[in-house]
C-alpha positions in Angstrom: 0.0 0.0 0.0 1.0 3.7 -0.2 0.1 6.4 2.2 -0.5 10.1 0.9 0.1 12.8 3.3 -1.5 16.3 2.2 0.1 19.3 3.7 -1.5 22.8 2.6 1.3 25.3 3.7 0.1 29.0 3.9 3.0 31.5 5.8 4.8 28.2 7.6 8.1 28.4 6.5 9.0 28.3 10.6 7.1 24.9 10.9 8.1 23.1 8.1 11.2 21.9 9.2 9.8 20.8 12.3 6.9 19.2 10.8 9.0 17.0 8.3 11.0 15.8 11.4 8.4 15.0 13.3 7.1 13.1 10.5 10.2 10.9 9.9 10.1 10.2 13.2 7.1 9.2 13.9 5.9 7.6 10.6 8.2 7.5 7.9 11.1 6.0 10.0 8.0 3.1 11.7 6.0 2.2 8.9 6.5 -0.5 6.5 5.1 1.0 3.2 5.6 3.1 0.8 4.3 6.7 1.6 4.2 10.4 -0.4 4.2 13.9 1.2 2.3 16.8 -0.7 2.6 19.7 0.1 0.7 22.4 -1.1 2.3 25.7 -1.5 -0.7 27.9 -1.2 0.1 31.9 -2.6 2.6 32.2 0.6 4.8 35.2 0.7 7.2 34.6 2.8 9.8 31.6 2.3 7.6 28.3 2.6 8.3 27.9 -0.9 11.8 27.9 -0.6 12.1 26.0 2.4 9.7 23.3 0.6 12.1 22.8 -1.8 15.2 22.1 0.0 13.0 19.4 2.4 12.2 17.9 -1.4 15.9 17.4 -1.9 16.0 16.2 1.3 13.8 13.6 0.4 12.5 12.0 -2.7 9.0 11.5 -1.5 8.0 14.8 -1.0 5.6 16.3 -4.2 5.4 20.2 -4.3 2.8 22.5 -5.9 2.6 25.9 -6.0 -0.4 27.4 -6.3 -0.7 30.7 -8.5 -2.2 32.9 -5.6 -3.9 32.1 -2.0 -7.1 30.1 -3.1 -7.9 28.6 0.2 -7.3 25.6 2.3 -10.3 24.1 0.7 -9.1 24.3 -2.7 -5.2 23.5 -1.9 -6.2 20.6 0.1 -8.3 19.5 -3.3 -5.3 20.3 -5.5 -3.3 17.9 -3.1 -5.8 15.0 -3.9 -5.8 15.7 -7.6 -2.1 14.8 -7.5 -1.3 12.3 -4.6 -0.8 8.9 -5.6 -1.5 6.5 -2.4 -3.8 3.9 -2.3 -5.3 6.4 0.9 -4.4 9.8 1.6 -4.4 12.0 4.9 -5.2 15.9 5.5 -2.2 17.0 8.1 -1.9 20.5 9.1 1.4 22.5 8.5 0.8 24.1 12.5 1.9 20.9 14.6 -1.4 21.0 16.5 -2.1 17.9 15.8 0.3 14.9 17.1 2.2 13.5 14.2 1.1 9.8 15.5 -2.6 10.0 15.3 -1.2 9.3 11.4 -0.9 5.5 12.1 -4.1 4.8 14.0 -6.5 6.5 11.1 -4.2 4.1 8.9 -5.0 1.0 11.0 -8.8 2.1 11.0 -9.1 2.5 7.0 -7.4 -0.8 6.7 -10.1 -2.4 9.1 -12.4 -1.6 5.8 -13.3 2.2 6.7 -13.4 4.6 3.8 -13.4 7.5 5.8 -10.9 8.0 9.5 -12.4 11.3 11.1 -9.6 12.5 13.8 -12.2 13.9 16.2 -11.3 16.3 19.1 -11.8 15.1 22.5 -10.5 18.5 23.9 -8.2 21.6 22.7 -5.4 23.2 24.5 -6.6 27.0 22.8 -8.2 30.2 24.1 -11.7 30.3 25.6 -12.4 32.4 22.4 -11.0 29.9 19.9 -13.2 26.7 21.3 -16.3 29.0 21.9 -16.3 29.8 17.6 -15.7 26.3 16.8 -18.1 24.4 19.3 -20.7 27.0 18.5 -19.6 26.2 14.5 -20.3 22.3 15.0 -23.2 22.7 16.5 -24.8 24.7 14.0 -23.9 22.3 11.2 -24.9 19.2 13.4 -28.4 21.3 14.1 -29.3 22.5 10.4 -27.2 20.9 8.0 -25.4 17.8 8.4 -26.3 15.5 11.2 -23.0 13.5 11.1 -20.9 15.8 12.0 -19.0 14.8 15.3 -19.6 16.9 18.2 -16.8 18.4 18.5 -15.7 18.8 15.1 -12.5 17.5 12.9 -10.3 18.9 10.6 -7.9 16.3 10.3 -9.1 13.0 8.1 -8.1 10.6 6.0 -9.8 9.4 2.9 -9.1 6.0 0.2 -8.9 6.7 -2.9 -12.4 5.8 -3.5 -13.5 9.3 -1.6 -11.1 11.1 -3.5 -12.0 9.9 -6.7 -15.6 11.2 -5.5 -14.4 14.8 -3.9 -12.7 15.2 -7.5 -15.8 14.6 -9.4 -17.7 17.2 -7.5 -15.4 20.5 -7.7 -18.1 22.4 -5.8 -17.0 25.9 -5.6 -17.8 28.7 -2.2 -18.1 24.7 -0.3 -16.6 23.1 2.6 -14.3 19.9 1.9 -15.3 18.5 5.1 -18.9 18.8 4.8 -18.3 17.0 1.2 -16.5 14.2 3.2 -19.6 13.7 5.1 -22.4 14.1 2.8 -20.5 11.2 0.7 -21.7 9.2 3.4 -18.9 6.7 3.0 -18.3 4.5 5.7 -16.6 6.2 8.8 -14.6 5.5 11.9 -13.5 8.1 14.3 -10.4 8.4 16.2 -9.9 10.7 19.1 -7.3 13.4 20.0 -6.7 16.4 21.5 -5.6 19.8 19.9 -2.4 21.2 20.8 -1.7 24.5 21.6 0.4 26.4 18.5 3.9 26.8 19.6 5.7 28.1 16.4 4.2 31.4 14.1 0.4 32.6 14.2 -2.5 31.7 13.1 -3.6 33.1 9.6 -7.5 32.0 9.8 -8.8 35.1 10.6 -12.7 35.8 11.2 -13.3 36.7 8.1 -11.9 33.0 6.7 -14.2 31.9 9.9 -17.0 33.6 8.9 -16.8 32.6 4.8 -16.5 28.8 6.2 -19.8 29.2 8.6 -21.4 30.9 5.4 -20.1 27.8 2.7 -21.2 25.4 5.3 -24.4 26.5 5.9 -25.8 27.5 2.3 -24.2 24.4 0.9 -25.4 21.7 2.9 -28.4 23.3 4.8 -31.9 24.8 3.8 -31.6 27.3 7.2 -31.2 30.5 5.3 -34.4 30.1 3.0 -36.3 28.6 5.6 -35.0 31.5 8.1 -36.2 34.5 5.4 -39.7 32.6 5.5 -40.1 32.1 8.6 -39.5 36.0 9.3 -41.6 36.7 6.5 -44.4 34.9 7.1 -44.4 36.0 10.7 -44.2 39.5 9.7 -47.7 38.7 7.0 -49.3 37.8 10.0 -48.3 40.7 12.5 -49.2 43.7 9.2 -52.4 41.5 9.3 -53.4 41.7 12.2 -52.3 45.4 12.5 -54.8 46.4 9.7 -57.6 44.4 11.0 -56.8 46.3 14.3 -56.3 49.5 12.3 -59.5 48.8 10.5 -61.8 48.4 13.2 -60.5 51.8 14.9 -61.4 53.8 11.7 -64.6 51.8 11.7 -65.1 53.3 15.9 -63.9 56.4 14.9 -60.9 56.1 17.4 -58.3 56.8 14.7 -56.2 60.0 15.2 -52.9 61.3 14.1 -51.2 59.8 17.0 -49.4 56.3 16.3 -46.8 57.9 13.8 -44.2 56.5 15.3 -44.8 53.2 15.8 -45.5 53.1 11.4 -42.3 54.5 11.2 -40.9 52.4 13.6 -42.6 49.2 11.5 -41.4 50.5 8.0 -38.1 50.5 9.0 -38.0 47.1 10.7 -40.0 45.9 7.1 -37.1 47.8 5.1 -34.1 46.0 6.9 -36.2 42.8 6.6 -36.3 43.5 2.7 -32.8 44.1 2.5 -31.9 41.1 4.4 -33.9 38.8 2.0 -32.1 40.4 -1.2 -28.6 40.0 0.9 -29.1 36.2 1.4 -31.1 35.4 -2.2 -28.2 37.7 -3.6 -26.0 35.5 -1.9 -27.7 32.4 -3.6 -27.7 34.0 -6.9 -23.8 34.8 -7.1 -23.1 31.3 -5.9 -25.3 29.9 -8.8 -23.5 32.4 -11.3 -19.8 31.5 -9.8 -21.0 27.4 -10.5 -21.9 28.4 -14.1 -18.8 30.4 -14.6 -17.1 26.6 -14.3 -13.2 28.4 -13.2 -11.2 26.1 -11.5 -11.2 25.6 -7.8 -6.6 26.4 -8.1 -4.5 26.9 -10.7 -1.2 25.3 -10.3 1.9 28.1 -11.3 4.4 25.4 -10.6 5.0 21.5 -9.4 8.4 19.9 -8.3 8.4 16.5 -8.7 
């Protein structure tokens, strides 16, 4: 057999070094099969590049792409499939937050017959604030859009080349490559494991990259969105309703009189923000529609060393 490891490097040229002798440590210099690293080169500016390239000389196993600019870690961790080899392949993160180790039990579970080894977080050595966004995350796409998704999340996996074959085929743009993994609905084992703490750099997955993954997540693989705008909508229907009947029966006493002005005013401009809410969201709909049609790639590859 042959083991892929897919590494999506984005301002790591601190870790790398570290990572790759961790790796050969831990599962290059135990395991008795053949293995390939990938590693993914994604529109860094500092020298990850260069640092990538002297590990390759290094060692013979080591694939390198470089992507033309920063497309994402969704779409470098794609690229990575498209071009690993191994009869399995695993997602490891360039940031050492994940123990090197947890490589080789994923490995034993695929080769129990599993398609799919989810390395789920049992706890995370981070900030309050950092576990507060991503429990809250998981439990939004466990509550409206998919139900598989472990409790406490996973970013680390590894897939057969059965899944890959399938993640290839779909080349879903604005989506979430995890979600994809489980809506396959392969088979699935989980392993546990807890996050480290990041001791070398900073993170670069800023709330905005937080907030574009809740978005993918929830308006690829949920209905929430639509069914929130008609919810609010209908509600809404049945409060101006109600109001005119009210309204109407005052004019009908005679009770109507100039007073009330504000509270219209006050209900126009809640209807008004509601209206531009519902064009924000369908808008939101429409341009991911339009950037499908468009068919552009999900990377484009400037350069590959191998």
């Amino acid at each position: 057999m042959k083991l892929s490891i897919v590494v999506p490097v984005y301002y790591n040229e601190q870790n790398l070094v570290p990572l790759y002798e961790d790796i050969k440590k831990k599962i290059i210099d135990v395991i008795d099969y053949d293995y390939e690293i990938v590693m993914i080169d994604d529109g860094s500016k500092d020298r990850s590049y260069e640092v990538m390239k002297s590990l390759s000389v290094r060692d013979k196993n080591i694939k390198i792409l470089r992507l033309s600019r920063n497309f994402g870690s969704h779409a470098a961790v794609l690229a990575g499939l498209n071009y690993c080899t191994g009869d399995c392949a695993v997602f490891k993160a360039a940031d050492l937050q994940e123990p090197t180790e947890l490589i080789l039990d994923m490995v034993e579970k695929w080769k129990e017959g599993n398609n799919v080894v989810l390395a789920v977080r049992k706890g995370r050595e981070e900030s309050h604030q950092q576990v507060f966004f991503a429990n809250f995350y998981y439990w939004m796409v466990r509550k409206f859009a998919l139900k598989t998704m472990p409790k406490n999340g996973f970013d680390v996996y590894l897939i057969d080349r059965k899944v890959i074959d399938v993640l290839s085929k779909l080349d879903e743009n604005n989506s979430a490559l995890t979600g994809q993994i489980l809506w396959a609905g392969f088979k699935t084992a989980e392993v546990p494991y807890t996050r480290l703490a990041r001791q070398i750099g900073k993170s670069r997955y800023t709330l905005k990259k937080k907030v574009k993954l809740v978005m993918d997540t929830l308006f690829s693989f949920s209905t929430l969105p639509i069914k929130l705008i008609t919810s609010v909508g209908f509600l809404s229907f049945v409060g101006a309703l109600i109001w005119g009947v009210v309204v109407l029966i005052q004019k009908c006493l005679g009770k109507i009189s100039v007073q009330g002005w504000a509270l219209l005013f006050i209900f126009q401009l809640f209807s008004f923000g509601f209206i531009m809410l519902t064009l924000g969201l369908l808008g939101e709909y429409l341009w991911r529609t339009f950037d499908s049609t468009r068919d552009r790639p999900n990377f484009i590859v400037e350069e590959k060393n191998f």
